[in-house]
C-alpha positions as CSV (number, residue, x, y, z in Angstrom):
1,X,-9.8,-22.7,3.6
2,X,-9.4,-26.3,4.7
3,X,-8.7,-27.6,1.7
4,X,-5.8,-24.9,0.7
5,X,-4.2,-25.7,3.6
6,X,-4.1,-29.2,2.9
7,X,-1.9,-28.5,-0.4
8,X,-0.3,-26.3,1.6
9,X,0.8,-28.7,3.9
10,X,1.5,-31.6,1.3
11,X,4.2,-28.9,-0.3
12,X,5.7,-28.5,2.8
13,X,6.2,-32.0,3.3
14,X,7.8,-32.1,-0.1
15,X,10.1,-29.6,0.6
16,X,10.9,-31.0,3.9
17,X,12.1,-34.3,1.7
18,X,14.0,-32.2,-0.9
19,X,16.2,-30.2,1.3
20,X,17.2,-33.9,3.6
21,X,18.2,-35.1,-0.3
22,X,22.1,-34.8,-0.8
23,X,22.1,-34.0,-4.4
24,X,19.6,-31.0,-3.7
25,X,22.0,-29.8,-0.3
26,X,24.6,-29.4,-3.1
27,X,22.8,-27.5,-5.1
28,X,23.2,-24.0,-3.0
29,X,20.7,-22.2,-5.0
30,X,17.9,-24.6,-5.0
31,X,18.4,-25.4,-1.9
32,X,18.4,-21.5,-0.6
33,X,15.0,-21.1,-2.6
34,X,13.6,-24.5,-1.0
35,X,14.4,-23.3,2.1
36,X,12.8,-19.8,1.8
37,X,9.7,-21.4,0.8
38,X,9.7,-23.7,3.6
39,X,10.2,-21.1,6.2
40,X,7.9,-18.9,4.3
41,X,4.8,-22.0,4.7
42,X,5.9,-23.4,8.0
43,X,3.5,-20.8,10.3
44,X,0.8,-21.4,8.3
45,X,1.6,-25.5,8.7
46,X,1.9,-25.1,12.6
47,X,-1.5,-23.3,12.7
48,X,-3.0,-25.8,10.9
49,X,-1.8,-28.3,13.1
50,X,-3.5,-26.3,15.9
51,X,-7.1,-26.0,14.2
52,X,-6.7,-29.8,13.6
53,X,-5.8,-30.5,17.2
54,X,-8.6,-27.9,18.1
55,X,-11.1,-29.5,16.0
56,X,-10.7,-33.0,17.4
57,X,-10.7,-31.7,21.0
58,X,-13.8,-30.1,19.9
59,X,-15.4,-33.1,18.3
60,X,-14.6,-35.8,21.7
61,X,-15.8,-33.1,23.9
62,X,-19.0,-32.7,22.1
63,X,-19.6,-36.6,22.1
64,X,-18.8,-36.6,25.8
65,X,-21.8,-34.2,26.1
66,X,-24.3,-36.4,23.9
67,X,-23.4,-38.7,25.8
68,X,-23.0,-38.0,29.6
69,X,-26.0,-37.7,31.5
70,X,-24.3,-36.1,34.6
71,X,-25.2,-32.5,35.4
72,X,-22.0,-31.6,36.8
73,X,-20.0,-33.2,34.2
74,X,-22.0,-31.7,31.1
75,X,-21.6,-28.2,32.1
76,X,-18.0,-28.5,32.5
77,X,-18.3,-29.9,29.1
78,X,-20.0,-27.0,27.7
79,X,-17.8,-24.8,29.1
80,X,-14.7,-26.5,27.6
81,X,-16.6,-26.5,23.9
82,X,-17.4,-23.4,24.7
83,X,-13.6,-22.4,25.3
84,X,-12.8,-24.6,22.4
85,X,-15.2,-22.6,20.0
86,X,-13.8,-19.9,21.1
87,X,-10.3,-20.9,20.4
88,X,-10.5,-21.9,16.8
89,X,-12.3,-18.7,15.9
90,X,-8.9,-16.8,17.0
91,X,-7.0,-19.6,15.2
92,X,-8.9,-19.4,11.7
93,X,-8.9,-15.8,12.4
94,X,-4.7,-16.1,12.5
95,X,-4.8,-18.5,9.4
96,X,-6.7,-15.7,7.5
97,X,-4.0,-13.3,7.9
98,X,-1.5,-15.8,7.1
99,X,-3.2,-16.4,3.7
100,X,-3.6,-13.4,2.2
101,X,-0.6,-13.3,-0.4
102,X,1.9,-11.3,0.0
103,X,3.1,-8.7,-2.3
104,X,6.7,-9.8,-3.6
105,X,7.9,-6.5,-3.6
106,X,7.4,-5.7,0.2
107,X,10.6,-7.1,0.7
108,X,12.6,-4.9,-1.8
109,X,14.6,-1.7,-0.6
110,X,12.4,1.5,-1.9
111,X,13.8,5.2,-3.1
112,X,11.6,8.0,-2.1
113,X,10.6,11.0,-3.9
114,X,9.8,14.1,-2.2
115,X,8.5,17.3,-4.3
116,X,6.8,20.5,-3.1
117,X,3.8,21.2,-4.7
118,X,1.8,24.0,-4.2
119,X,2.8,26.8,-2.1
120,X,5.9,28.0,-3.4
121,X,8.7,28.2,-0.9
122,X,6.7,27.1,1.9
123,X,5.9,23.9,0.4
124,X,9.8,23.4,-0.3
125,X,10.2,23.9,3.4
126,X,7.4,21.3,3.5
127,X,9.8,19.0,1.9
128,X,12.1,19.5,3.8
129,X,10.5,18.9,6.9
130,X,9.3,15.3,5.1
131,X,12.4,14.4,4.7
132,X,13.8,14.8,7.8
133,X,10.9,13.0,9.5
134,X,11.8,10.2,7.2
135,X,15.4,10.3,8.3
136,X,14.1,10.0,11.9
137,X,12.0,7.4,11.0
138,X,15.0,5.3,9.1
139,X,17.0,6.0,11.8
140,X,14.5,4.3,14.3
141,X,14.3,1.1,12.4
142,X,17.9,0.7,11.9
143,X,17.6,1.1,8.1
144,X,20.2,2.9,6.1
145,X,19.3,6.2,3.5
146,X,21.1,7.5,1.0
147,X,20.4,10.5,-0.9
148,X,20.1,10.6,-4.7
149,X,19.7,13.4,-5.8
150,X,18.4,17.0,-4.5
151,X,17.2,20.3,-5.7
152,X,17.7,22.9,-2.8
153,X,16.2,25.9,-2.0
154,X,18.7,26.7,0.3
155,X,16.6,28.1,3.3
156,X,16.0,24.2,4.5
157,X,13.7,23.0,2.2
158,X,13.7,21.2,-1.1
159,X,12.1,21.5,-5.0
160,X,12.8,17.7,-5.0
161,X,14.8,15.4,-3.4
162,X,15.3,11.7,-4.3
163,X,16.9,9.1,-1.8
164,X,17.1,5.1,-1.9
165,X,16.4,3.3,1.6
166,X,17.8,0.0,2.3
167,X,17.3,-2.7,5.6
168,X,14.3,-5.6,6.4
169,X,10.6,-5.2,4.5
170,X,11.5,-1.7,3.2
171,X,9.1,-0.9,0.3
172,X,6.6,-3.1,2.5
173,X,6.0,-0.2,5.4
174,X,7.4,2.7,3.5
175,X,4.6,2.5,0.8
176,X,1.9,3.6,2.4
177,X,3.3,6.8,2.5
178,X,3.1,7.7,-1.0
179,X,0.5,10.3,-1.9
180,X,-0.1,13.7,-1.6
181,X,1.0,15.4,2.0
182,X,-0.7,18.6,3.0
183,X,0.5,21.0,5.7
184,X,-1.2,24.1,7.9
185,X,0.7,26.5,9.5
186,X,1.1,30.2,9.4
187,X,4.2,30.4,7.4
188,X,7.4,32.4,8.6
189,X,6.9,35.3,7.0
190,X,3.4,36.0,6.9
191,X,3.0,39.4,8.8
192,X,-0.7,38.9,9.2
193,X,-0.7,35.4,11.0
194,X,-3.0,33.9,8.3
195,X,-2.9,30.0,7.6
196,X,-1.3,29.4,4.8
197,X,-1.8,25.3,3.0
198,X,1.2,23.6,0.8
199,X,1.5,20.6,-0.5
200,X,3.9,17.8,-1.4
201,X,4.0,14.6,-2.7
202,X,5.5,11.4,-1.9
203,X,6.4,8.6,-4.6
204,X,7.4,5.7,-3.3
205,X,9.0,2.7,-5.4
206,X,10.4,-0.6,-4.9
207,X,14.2,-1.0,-5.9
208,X,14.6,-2.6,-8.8
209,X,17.9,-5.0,-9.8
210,X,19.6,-5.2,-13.0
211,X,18.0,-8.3,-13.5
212,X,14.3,-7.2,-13.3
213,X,14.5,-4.5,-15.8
214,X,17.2,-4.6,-18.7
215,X,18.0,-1.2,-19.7
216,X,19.9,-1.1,-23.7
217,X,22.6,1.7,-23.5
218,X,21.0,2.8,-26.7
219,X,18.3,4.1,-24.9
220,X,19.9,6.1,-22.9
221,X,21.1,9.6,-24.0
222,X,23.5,10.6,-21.5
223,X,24.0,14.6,-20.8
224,X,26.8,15.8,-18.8
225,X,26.7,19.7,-17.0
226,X,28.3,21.9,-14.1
227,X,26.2,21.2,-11.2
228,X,25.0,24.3,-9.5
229,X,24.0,25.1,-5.8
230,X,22.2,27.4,-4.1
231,X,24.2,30.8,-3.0
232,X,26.8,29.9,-4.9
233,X,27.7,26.9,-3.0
234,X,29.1,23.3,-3.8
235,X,29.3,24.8,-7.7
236,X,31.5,22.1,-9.1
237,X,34.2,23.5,-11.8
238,X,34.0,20.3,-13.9
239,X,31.1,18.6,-15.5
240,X,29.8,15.9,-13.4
241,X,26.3,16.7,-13.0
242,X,24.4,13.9,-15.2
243,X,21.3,13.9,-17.2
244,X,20.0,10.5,-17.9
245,X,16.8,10.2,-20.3
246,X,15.4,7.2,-21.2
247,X,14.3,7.5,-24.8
248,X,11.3,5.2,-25.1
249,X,9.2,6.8,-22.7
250,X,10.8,10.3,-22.2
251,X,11.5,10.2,-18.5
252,X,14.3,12.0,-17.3
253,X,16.5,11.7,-14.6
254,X,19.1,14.2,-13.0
255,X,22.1,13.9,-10.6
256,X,24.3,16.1,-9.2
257,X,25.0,15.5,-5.9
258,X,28.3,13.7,-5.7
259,X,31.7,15.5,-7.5
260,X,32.0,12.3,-9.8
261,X,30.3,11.7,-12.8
262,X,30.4,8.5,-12.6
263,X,28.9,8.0,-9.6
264,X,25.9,10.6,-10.4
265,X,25.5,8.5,-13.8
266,X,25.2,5.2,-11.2
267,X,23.0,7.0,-8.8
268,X,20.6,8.6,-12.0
269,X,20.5,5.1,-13.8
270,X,19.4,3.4,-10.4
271,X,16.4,5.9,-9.9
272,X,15.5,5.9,-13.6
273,X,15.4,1.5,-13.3
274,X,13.2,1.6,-10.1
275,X,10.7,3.8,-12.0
276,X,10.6,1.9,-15.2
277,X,10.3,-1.2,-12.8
278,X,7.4,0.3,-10.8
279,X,5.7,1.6,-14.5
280,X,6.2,-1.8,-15.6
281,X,4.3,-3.1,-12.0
282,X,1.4,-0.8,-12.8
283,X,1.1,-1.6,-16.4
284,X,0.8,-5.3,-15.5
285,X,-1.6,-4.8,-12.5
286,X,-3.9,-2.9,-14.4
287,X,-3.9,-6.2,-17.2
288,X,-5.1,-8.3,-14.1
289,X,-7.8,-6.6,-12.5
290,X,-9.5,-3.7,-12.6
291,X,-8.0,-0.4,-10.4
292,X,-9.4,-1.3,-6.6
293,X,-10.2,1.4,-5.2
294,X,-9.6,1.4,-1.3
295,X,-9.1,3.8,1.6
296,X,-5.8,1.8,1.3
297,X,-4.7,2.8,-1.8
298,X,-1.3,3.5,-2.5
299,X,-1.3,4.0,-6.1
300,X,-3.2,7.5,-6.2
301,X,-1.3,9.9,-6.0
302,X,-3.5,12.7,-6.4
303,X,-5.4,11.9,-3.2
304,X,-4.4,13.8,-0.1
305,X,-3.5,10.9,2.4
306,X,-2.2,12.9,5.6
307,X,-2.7,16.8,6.8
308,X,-0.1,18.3,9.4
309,X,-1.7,20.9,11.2
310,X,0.2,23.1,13.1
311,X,-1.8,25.5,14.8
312,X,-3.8,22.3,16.8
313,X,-0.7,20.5,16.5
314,X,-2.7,17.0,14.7
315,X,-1.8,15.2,12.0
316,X,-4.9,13.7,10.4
317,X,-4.3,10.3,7.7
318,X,-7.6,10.2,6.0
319,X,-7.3,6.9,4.3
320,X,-8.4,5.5,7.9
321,X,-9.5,8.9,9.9
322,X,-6.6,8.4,11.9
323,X,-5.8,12.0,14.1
324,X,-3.2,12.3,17.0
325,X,-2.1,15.3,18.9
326,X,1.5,14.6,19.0
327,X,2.4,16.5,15.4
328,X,6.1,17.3,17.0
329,X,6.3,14.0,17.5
330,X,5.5,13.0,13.9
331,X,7.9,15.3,12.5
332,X,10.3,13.5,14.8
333,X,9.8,10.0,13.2
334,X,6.4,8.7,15.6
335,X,5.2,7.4,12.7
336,X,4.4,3.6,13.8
337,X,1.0,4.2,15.3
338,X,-0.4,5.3,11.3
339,X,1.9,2.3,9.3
340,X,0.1,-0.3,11.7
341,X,-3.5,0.5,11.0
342,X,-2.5,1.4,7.4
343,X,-1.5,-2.1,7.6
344,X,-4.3,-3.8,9.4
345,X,-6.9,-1.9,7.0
346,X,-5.1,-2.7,4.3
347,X,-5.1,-6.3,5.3
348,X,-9.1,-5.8,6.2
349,X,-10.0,-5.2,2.7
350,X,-8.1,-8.0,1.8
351,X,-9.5,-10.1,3.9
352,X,-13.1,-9.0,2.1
353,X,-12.2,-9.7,-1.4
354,X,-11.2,-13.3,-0.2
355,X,-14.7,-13.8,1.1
């Protein structure tokens, strides 16, 4: 460790000399990039600077206590290497975290899928309850959402719906929610009072820019429809629903939530980019290493993650056997208690394959 963050600090010095040079200052995007990766170094530079300080403390308080021969003296000695020790555990501890890499997509704005699964229409009310407890949740944070694309069911739930979410570290917490989402409740109209269980999933995937994946308009095959709505409702009399499929790899993309056709095309080509961006992530990481399998996994989608029992009102994660008793609160957007140890598990097993 000592010896990474002695490059580390040796690049940070360099930078610290390139952005004071006038010809670099004038270069606005070199000098934005220096700058990021400066800011990006300088916590792990100040902790280093306090295990350095820590260990020298440590070292002249040790050789005090070789060398005094006073009672008194050596046990307040020992108590201040004791207090030392104890101190540069927490600060290597700190360093640790700093050093685990960070995935350069956490950053990113995401767009969120949301499908019923099994269950029929009370998994589309499933959905539907999903999404709105993701709406609290943006709303909390001060992010901004906005919807895609949606296939109704017109009783409050959802077949599918597709929204983008934009604001700070985005994809980072939002990820952790992808997977499979099960719910227990006895279901409106179930005469009996019987349990019923649906399902839905959650895909989550990092925004992608023009620039990070290059889409040939040759590809595309671009179908144009009426968009239809449930009851009858919002049926546009013009043909601006879009279907966008991307001939290569067959995926599809529909839009019809806006009355321009233009602006579903927009909408449809955005959605269809961030998943050939995130099938183009997967395809590399699985080149790299090996699929690590982890309670922390965010890739699987087949794994049930979370289960939202209503009649004792817990909602269970089981990629960390995480329960509370506060479902309606959930549903409401509480949903900071589960991203943090997500996080700190996540950052655990990290911490391991470092070893």
């Amino acid at each position: 460790m000592i010896d990474k963050l002695e490059r580390i600090e040796r690049r940070y010095r360099e930078l610290e000399e390139k952005l004071s040079d006038p010809q670099i200052i004038q270069k606005t995007n070199l000098y934005r990039d220096f700058s990021k990766e400066e800011a990006e170094l300088a916590p792990l530079v100040h902790g280093y600077a306090r295990l350095k300080k820590n260990m020298a403390d440590c070292a002249g308080t040790q050789e005090l206590l070789n060398e005094e021969a006073d009672e008194e003296l050596r046990e307040l000695a020992e108590t201040e290497l004791n207090q030392l020790t104890q101190q540069r555990e927490q600060i290597e501890e700190e360093l640790k975290l700093l050093l685990i890499p960070k995935d350069p997509q956490d950053s990113r704005n995401a767009i969120v899928e949301i499908r019923a699964g099994t269950g029929g229409d009370e998994a589309g009310l499933f959905a539907g309850a999903l999404f709105r407890m993701y709406q609290h949740y943006i709303e909390k944070r001060n992010w901004k959402i906005e919807v895609m694309s949606s296939n109704s069911q017109g009783i409050g739930g959802f077949r599918e719906i597709i929204f983008n979410v934009t604001g700070k570290d985005v994809y980072g917490i939002l990820k952790y929610e992808a997977g499979v989402h099960r719910v227990q409740r006895v279901p409106a109209t179930e005469a009996s009072g019987r349990i019923h269980t649906s399902a839905a999933s959650v895909a989550v995937l990092p925004e992608a820019e023009e620039i990070d994946v290059m889409i040939d308009p040759n590809d595309l095959r671009i179908d144009v429809y009426r968009s239809s709505g449930p009851g009858g409702q919002s049926v546009n009399t013009t043909d601006s629903a879009v279907r966008v499929t991307h001939i290569p790899t067959g995926m599809v993309v529909t839009c019809q939530d806006e009355k321009s056709q233009h602006k579903n095309r927009a909408k449809a080509i955005k959605v269809l980019r961030a998943r050939l961006y995130e099938k183009a992530l997967e395809e590399e990481k699985a080149k790299l290493t090996a699929e690590r399998r982890s309670m922390v996994s965010t890739g699987d989608r087949s794994a049930k993650i979370r289960t939202y029992n209503f009649p004792q009102g817990r909602v269970t994660d089981h990629r960390i056997g995480l329960t509370v008793y506060e479902l309606e609160d959930v549903l409401l957007g509480k949903l900071d208690e589960f991203t943090e140890q997500l996080m700190m598990a996540d950052r655990a097993e990290k911490l391991k394959a470092m070893d």
